[in-house]
N, C-alpha and C positions, 0 to 999 in steps of 0.2 A: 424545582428547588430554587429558591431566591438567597442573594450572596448581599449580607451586608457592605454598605460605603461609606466612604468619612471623608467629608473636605474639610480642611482648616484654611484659614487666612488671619493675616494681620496687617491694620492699616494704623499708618503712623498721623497723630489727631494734626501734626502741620503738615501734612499734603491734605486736609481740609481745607486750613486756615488757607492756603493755596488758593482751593475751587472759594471760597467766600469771599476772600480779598477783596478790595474797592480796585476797581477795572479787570474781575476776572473774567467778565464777560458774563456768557448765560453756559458756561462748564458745569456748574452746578444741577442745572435743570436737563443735562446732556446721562445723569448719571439715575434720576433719582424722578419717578413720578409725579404728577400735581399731588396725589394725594399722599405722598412721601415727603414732599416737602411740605405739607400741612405740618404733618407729625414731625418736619425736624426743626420746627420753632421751640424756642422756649417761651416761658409765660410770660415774657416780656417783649417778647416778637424775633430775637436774635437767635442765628443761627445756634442750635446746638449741636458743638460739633464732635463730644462725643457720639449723640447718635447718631449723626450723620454718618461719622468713622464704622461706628457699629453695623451700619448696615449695607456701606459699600465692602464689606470686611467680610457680613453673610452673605452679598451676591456671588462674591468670587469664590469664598465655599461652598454654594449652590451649584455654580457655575463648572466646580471639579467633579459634581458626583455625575455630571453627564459624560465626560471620559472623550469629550470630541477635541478634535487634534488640527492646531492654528485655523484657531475659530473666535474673533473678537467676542470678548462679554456681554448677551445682550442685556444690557443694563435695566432699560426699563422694561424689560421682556422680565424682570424678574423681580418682586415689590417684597418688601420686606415690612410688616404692618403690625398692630400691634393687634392678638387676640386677648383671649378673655381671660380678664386677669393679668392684663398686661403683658402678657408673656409675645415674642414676637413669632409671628405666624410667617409663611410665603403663600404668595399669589403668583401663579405664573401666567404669560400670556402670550402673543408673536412666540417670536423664534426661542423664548426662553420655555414654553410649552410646547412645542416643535422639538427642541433639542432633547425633553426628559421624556417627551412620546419615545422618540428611536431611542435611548438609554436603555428602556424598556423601568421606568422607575417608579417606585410606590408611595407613598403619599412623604416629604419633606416634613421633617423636624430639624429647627438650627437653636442654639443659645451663643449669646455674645454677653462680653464681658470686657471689660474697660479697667487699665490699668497704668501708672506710669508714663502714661502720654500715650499710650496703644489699646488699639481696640482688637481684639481678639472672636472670632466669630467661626462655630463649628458648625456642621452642616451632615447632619445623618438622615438616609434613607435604603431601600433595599432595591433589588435588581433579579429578572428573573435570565437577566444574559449575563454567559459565563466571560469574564475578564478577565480567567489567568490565561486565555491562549493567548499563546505566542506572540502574533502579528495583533497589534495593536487595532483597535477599532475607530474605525472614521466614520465621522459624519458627510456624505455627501455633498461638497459643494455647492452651495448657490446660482442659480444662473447666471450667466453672465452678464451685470447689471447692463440696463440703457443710459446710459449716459445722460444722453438731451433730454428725454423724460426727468432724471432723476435732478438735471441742472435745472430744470424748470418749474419742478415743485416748489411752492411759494415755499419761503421760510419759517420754522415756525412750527410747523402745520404737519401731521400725520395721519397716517391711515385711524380708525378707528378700532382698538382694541378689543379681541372679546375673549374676557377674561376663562380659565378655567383652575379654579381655586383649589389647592389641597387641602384647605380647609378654610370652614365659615369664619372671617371677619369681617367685624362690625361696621360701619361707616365712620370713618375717620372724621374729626372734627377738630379746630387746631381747640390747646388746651391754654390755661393759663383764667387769667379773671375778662370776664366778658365787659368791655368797656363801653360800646356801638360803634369803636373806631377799630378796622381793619388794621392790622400788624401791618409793619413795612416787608415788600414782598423781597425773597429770597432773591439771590441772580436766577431768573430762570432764564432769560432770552432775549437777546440782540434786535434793534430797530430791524425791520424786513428791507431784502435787500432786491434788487429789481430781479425779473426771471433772467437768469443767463442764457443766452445762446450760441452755440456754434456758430467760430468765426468763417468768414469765408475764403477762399483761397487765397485775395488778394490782400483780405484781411491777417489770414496769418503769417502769410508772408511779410508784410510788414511788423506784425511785432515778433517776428525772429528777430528780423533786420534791426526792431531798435531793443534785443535782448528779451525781453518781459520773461519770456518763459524762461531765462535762465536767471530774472532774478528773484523771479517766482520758486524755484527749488533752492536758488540760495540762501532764502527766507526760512525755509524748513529747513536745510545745514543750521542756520543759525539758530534756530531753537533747539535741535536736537544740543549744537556744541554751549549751547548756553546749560543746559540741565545736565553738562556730563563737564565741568570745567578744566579736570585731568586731562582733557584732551583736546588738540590745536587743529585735529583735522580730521575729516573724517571720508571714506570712498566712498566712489558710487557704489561697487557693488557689496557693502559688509550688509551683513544680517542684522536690520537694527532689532529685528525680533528675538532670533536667537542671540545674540550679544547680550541680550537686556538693557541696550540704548532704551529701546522705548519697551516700557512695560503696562500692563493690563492696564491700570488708570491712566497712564499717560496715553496710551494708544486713540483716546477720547480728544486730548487734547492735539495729539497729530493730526488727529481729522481736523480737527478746528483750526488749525495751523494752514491745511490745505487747502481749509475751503477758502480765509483771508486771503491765501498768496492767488490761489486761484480764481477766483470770483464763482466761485460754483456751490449748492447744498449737494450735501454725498447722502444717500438715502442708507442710515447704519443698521437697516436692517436688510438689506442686500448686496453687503461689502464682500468685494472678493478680496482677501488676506495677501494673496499675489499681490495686489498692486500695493502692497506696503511694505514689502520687504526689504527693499532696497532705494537707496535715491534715484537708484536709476529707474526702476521699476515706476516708482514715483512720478518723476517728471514724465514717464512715457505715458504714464494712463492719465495725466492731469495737466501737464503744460507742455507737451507736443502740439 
């Protein structure tokens, strides 16, 4: 017996205007595929940012009908593309075809829709696991990442994807009038930053001694208390998750936040959710 599911979501078009901004970095390209950002040009090459909105808006409705519990979005684990007839299709791939495997889930249909500055995007599919018992269903953990490995993956740069599609779409191709001159490219990604390594004991010792790691987690205070201005302080140990300090889009930008303060790449397809819940947790997995 399979059990209907329904995720909805809505993204507001300025926390786009946000990831596009001039200096917002490569945020954009952290959310949204190469070949997603084909498709979110417009015919003149600039960001379109209702669809943009539209389909960070069906990841996170894709993202509910898998029912797994403080688990970051995997973003480009889940592609939102146009099929036939415009109509838009998902592709899933890594951890976002990992996640609807253990679901136990049936082929994905979403429709999005754009209104009054919001994108609105619903997300139906079926399930042959029953969801009304009791004790909620978890997904199993990630291993506990390597660190050194993970700080030494060149920038940039990922594992190789192997797609497995819920349904056939076409090959994307940006739209607009073909002129032979390339549109100007989205933010997708920051100049590469050298490998990091583990300091050494005398090494870390001295930059206790001259602060860094503690202005490294002050770095992250400060962004979290710049995006919440109601508030002048904040603890090491509050739940910036559960509070909804930092939410599912923003949780993207935390990362990115940690990697600047920290000189490290975080590999966000084997993020342990632990280490973001608290500032204390925080500085213990990143500037200790």
């Amino acid at each position: 017996m399979t059990q209907p599911l329904i995720g909805v979501d809505v993204v507001p078009l300025s926390r786009v205007r946000e990831l596009t901004a001039p200096g917002a970095g490569p945020l954009l390209g952290r959310y949204l595929s190469a070949a997603e950002l084909i498709a979110s040009r417009t015919p003149d090459g600039a960001a379109d940012e209702a669809g943009i909105a539209g389909r960070l808006a069906a990841k996170e409705a894709v993202f509910k009908l898998f029912g797994a519990v403080r688990r970051p979005v995997p973003w480009r684990g889940i592609e939102v593309l146009r099929g036939p007839g415009g109509r838009p299709g998902v592709r899933l791939s890594g951890k976002g075809a990992e996640l609807a495997r253990h679901a136990g889930l049936g082929p994905i249909d979403v429709s999005i829709s754009h209104d009054a500055g919001f994108a609105i995007a619903v997300a139906a599919a079926s399930t042959s696991h029953d969801r009304t018992a009791s004790a909620p269903r978890t997904v199993p953990p990630p291993a506990a990442p390597d660190r050194t490995a993970r700080s030494a993956r060149p920038h940039g740069r990922r594992p190789p994807l192997t797609a497995r599609p819920h349904e056939s779409l076409p090959t994307v191709r940006p739209s607009g009038p073909q002129t032979g001159r390339p549109p100007p490219p989205l933010p997708t990604g920051r100049p590469p930053t050298p490998p990091h390594r583990s300091p050494t004991v005398s090494e870390g010792n001295a930059m206790s001694s001259a602060g860094i790691g503690s202005a490294g987690i002050d770095k992250v205070r400060d962004w979290i208390l710049g995006r919440h201005p109601e508030r002048t302080e904040l603890a090491a140990d509050v739940d910036l998750i559960e509070s909804r300090l930092v939410d599912s889009l923003a949780f993207v930008e935390l990362v990115y936040t940690i990697e600047d303060a920290a000189g490290v790449e975080i590999d966000f397809d084997n993020i342990d959710i632990e280490d973001f819940q608290t500032l204390a947790t925080i500085e213990k997995a990143f500037f200790a």
